[in-house]
C-alpha positions as CSV (number, residue, x, y, z in Angstrom):
1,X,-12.3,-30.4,-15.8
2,X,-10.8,-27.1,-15.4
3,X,-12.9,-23.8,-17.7
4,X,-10.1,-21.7,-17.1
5,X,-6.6,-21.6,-16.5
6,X,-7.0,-19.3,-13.1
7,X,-10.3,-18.0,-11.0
8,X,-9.3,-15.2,-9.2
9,X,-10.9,-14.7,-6.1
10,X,-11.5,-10.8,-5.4
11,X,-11.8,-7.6,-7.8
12,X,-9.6,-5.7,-5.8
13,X,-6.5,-4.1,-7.1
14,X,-4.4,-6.5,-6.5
15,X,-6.7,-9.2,-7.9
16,X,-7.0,-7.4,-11.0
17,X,-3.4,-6.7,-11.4
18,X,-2.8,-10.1,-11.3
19,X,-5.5,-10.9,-13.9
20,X,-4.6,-8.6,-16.0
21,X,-0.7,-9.6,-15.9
22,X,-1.3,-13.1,-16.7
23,X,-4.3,-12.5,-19.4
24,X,-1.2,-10.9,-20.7
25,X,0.3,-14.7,-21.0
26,X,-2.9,-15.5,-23.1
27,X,-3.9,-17.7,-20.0
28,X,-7.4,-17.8,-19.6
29,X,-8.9,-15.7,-16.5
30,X,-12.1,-15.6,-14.3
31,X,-12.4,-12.8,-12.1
32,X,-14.9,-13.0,-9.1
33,X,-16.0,-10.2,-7.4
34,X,-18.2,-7.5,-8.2
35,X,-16.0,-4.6,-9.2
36,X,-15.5,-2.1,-6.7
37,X,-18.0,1.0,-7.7
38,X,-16.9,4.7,-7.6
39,X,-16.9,5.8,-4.3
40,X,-17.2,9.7,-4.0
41,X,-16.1,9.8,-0.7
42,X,-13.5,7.4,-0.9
43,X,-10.7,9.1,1.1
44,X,-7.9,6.2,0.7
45,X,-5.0,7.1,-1.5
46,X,-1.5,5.1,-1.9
47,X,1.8,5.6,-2.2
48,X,3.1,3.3,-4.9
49,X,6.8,2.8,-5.6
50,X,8.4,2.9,-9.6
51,X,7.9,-0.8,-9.6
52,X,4.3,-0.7,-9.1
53,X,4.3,2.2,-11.5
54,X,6.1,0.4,-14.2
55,X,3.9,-2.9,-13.7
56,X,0.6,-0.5,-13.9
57,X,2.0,0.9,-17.1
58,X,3.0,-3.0,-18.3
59,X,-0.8,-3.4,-17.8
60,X,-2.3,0.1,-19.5
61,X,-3.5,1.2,-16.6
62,X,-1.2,4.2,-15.5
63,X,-1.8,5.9,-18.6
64,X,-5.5,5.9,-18.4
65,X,-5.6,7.3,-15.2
66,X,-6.6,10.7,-14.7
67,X,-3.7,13.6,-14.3
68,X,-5.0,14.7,-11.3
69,X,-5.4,11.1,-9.5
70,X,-1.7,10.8,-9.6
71,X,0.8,13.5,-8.0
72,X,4.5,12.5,-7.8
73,X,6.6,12.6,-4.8
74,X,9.8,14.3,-5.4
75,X,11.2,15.4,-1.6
76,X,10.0,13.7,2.0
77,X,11.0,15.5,5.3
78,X,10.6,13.3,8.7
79,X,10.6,14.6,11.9
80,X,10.9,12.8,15.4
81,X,9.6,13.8,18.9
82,X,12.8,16.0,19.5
83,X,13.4,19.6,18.3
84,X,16.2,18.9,15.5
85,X,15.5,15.3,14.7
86,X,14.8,15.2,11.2
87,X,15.9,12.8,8.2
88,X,14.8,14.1,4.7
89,X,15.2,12.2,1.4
90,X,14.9,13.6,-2.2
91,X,14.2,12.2,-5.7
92,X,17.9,14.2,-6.8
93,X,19.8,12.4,-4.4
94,X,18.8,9.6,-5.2
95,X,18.8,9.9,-8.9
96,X,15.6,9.1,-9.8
97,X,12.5,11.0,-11.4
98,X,10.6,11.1,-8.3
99,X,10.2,9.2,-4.9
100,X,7.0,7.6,-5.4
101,X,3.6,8.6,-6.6
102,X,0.0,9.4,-4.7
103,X,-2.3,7.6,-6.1
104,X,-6.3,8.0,-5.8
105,X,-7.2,4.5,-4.6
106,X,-11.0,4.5,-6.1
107,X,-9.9,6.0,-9.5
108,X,-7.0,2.8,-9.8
109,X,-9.4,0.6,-9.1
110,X,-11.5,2.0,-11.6
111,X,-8.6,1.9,-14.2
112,X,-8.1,-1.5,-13.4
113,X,-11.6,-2.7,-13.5
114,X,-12.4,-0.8,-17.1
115,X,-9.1,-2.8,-18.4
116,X,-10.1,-6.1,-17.3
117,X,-13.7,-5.5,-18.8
118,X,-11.5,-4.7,-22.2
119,X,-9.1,-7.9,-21.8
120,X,-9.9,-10.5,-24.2
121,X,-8.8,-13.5,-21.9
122,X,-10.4,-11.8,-18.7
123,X,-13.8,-13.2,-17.8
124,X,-16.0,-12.1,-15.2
125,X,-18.3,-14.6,-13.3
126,X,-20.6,-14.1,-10.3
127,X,-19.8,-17.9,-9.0
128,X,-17.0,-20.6,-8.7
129,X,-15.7,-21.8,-11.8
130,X,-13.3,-24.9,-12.5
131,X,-10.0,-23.3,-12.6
132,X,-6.0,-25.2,-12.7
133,X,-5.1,-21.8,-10.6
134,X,-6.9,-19.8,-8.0
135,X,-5.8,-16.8,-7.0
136,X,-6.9,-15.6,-3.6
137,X,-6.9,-12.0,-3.7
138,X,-9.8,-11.6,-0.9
139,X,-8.4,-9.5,1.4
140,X,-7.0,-9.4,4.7
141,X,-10.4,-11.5,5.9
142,X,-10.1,-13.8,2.7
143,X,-13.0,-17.0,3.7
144,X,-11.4,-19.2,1.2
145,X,-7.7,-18.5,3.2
146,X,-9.8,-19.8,6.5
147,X,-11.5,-22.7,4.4
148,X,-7.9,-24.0,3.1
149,X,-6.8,-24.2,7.2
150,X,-4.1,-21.7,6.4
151,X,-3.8,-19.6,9.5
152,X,-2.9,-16.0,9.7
153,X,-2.7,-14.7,12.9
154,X,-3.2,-10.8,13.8
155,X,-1.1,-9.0,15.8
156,X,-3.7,-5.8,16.4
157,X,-1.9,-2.9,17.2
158,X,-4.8,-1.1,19.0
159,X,-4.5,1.9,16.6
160,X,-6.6,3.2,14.1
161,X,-5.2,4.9,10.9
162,X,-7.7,8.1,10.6
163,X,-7.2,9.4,7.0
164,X,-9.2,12.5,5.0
165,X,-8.6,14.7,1.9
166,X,-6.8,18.3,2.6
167,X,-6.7,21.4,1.0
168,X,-3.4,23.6,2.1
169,X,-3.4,27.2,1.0
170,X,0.4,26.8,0.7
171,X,1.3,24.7,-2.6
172,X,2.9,21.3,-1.9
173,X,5.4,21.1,-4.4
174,X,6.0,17.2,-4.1
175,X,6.8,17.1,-0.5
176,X,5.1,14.7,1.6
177,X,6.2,15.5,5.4
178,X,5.6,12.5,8.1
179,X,6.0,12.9,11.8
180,X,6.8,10.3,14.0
181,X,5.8,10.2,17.5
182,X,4.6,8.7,20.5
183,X,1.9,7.5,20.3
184,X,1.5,8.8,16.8
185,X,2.0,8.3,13.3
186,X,1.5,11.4,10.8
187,X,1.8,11.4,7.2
188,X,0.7,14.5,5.0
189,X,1.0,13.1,0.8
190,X,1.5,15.4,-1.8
191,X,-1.7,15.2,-3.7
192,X,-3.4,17.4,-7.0
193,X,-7.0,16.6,-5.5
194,X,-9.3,18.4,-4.4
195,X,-6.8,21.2,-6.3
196,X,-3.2,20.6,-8.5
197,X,-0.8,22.0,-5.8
198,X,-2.8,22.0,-2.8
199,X,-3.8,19.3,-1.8
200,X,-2.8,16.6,0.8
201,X,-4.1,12.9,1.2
202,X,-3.5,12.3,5.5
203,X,-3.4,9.5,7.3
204,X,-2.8,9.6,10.8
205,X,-2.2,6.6,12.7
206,X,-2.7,7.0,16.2
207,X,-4.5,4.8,19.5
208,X,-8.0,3.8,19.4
209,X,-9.5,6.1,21.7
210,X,-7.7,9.2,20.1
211,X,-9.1,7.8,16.9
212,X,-12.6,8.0,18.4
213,X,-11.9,11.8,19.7
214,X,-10.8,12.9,16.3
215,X,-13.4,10.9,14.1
216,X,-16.0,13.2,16.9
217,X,-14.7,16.2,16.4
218,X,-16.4,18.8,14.2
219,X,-14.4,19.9,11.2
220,X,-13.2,23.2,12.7
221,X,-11.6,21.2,15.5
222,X,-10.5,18.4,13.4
223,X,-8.3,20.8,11.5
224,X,-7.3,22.5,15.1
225,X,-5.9,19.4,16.2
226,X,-3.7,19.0,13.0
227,X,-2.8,22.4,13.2
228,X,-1.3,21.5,16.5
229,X,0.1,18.1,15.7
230,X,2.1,19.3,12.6
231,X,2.9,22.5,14.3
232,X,1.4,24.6,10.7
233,X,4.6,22.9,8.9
234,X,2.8,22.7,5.9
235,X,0.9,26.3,6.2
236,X,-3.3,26.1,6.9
237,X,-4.9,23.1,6.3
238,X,-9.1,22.5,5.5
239,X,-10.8,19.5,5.2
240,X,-12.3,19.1,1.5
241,X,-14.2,15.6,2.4
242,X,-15.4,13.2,5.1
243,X,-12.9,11.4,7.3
244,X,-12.4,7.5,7.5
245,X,-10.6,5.3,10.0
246,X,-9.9,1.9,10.1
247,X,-8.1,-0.8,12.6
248,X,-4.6,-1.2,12.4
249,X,-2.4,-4.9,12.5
250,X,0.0,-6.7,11.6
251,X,0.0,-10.4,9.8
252,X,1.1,-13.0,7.8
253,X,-0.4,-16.3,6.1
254,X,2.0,-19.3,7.4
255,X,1.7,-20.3,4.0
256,X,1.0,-18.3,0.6
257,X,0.9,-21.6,-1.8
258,X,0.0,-24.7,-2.3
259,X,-1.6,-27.4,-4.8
260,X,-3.6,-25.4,-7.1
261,X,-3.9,-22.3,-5.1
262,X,-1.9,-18.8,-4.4
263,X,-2.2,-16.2,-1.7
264,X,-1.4,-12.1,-2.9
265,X,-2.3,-9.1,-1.4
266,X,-3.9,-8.8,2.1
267,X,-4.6,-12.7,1.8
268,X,-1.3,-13.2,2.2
269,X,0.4,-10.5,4.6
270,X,-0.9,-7.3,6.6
271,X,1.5,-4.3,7.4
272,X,1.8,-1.1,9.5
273,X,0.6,1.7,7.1
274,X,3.7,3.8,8.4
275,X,5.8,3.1,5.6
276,X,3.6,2.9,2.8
277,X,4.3,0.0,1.4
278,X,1.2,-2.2,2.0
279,X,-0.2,-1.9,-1.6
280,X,3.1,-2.0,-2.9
281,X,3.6,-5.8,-1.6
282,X,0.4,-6.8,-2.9
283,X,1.6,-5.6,-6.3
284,X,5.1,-7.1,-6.6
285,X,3.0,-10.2,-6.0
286,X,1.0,-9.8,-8.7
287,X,4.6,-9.2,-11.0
288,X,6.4,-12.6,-9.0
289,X,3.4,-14.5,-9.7
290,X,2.8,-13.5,-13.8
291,X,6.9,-14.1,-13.9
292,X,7.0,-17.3,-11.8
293,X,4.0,-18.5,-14.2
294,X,5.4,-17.3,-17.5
295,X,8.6,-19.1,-16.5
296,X,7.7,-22.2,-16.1
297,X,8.5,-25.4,-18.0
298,X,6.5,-26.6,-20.6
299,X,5.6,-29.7,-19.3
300,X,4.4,-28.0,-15.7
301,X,0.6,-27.2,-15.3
302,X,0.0,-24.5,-13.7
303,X,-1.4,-25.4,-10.4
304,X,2.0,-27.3,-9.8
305,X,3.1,-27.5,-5.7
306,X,6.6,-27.2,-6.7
307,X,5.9,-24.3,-9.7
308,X,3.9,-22.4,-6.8
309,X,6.9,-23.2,-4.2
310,X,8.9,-20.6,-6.6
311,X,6.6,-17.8,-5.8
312,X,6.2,-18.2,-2.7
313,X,10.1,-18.4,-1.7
314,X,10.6,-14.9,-4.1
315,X,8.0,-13.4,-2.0
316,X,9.1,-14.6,1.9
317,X,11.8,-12.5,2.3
318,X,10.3,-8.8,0.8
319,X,7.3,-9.4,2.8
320,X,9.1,-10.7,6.3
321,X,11.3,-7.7,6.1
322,X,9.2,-4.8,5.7
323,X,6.6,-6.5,8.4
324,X,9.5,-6.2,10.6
325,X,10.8,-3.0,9.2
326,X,7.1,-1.6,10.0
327,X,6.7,-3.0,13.4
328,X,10.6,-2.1,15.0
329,X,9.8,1.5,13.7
330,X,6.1,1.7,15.0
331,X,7.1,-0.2,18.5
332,X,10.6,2.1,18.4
333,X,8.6,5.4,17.8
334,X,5.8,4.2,20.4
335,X,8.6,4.0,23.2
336,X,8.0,6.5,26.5
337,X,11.3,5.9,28.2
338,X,13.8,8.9,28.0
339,X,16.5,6.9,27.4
340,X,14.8,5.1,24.2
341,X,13.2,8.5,23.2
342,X,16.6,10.2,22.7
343,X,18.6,7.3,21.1
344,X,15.5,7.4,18.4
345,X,15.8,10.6,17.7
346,X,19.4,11.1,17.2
347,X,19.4,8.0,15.3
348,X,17.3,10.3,12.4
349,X,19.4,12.8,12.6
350,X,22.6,10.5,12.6
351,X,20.6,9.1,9.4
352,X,20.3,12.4,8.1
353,X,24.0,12.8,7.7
354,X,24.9,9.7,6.1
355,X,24.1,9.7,2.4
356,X,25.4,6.2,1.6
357,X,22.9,4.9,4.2
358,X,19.8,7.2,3.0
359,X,20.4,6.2,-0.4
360,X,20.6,2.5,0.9
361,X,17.4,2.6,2.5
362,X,15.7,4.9,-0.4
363,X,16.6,1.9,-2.7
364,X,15.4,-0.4,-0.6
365,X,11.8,1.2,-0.3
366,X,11.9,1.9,-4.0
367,X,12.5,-2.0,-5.0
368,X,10.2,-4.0,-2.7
């Protein structure tokens, strides 16, 4: 006999989104998983979209989170491999507040961990409990994915994304700046940490043994080769932390449902950090699952094959599209021929002079 209405498996922040969004229900929820503990030297930070934002602040948690640990987005500038191929995209034109916001990965966890500790219909346990629902929120390597005999295969990239904590002695003024190259990725992110207006979150996505190189390098030549890369776009950049790297793929569970059990997050797909999204999937999966749930009819239980069919159908198509969005750009951008490097980069710049079609694929980014 079931304890609860859902165990879900992880204490990530997509596992505790989705606790907290349907303890919201008055559903009962178990939580396994240790939460995550503050990590000083956590360098990760996220680019979340206004729908994350607005299902964070559905859940209490964007409010508690600390003013510096969030820095909005109101301007991005791209650049491709060619002098003159640029696209640039700004909150005005688009007529919204901002782009999208940087957030501090280790303090959202945090926020989400302290609220699920404060939920009345959260519980945590430290082993399997009778549940109608689980929710695997594991991660990309998620043991009860593999134990189900749900395959995901990995398509490995044979990159690494190297990412660290910058202080610019030129204020940022919202503008995250991304170059995109071959063999490289290159995103500088707006960010009020380790100072408001001067700070950048990086990540740098480039081949495995350039991410060796750079991960060696002392800090004065770490910041050399950045110089170099961005060409001192954004002014002098320091370090202010240790550097992190970690392998990039791409993936996706041939199924995300079945009786009695749900895939979100990394359980369930795997994308190309390039576009920033990755987070942002795993939390519209949190919001289809809490409405496909609240939704339901009366007479449904929640573990239902055909309930959880529902979720899983909202969910193919937003998380098909950007892993195929992610991977043409990154295998597009990776190109060496001449012919395939100029088409690219006139393609931005053709971009670039199309409103309609920049405010299409704004809204697209801004809704998945």
């Amino acid at each position: 006999m079931a304890t609860h209405d859902v165990l879900v498996r992880g204490a990530g922040t997509v596992g505790l989104a989705c606790a907290l969004a349907l303890a919201r229900q008055g559903l009962s929820v178990a939580v396994l998983g240790a939460a995550a503990a503050a990590k000083a030297a956590d360098v990760r930070a996220y680019a979340l979209n206004p729908a994350s934002v607005a299902l964070l602040t559905l859940l209490k948690v964007w409010p508690a989170l600390p003013a510096d640990a969030k820095t909005a987005v109101f301007d991005m500038h791209i650049e491709g491999d060619a002098p003159g191929a640029e696209l640039d995209f700004s909150a005005w034109s688009q007529g919204t507040e901002q782009l999208a916001w940087i957030v501090d990965a280790a303090e959202l966890e945090s926020a989400l961990a302290t609220a699920a500790h404060y939920a009345p219909h959260v519980t945590w346990v430290d082993a399997e409990v009778p549940a109608a629902l689980q929710v695997l929120a594991e991660g990309k390597a998620s043991a009860t994915r593999e134990a189900l005999g749900v395959a995901m295969p990995f398509q490995r990239y044979g990159q690494r994304a190297v990412a660290a904590r910058l202080l610019a002695e030129r204020p940022h003024a919202g503008l995250a700046r991304q170059w995109f190259r071959s063999p490289d990725v290159l995103a500088l992110l707006p960010f009020d940490r380790p100072q408001a207006g001067h700070g950048y979150a990086l990540v740098w996505s480039v081949p495995d043994a350039r991410a060796d190189e750079l991960m060696a390098l002392d800090d004065g030549a770490f910041e050399q080769a950045l110089a170099d890369a961005t060409g001192g776009a954004a002014g002098p950049l320091r370090l202010a932390g240790p550097r992190a790297a970690w392998p990039l793929a791409l993936a996706r569970a041939e199924r995300v449902a079945g009786p009695g059990w749900v895939l979100v997050g990394d359980a369930a797909h795997v994308v190309h950090p390039l576009a920033g999204q990755g987070l942002n999937l795993g939390l519209a999966d949190a919001a289809a699952l809490a409405r496909t749930l609240a939704e339901r009819e009366p007479w449904r239980v929640l573990g239902d094959e055909k309930l959880l069919a529902r979720y899983a159908r909202e969910r193919a198509w937003p998380t098909r599209a950007m892993g195929h969005v992610t991977d043409a750009l990154l295998q597009l951008f990776a190109a060496e021929q001449p012919l395939v490097k100029e088409l690219r980069n006139r393609g931005l710049t053709l971009v670039n002079r199309l409103p309609p079609l920049k405010r299409f694929l704004t809204a697209r980014a801004l809704d998945t």
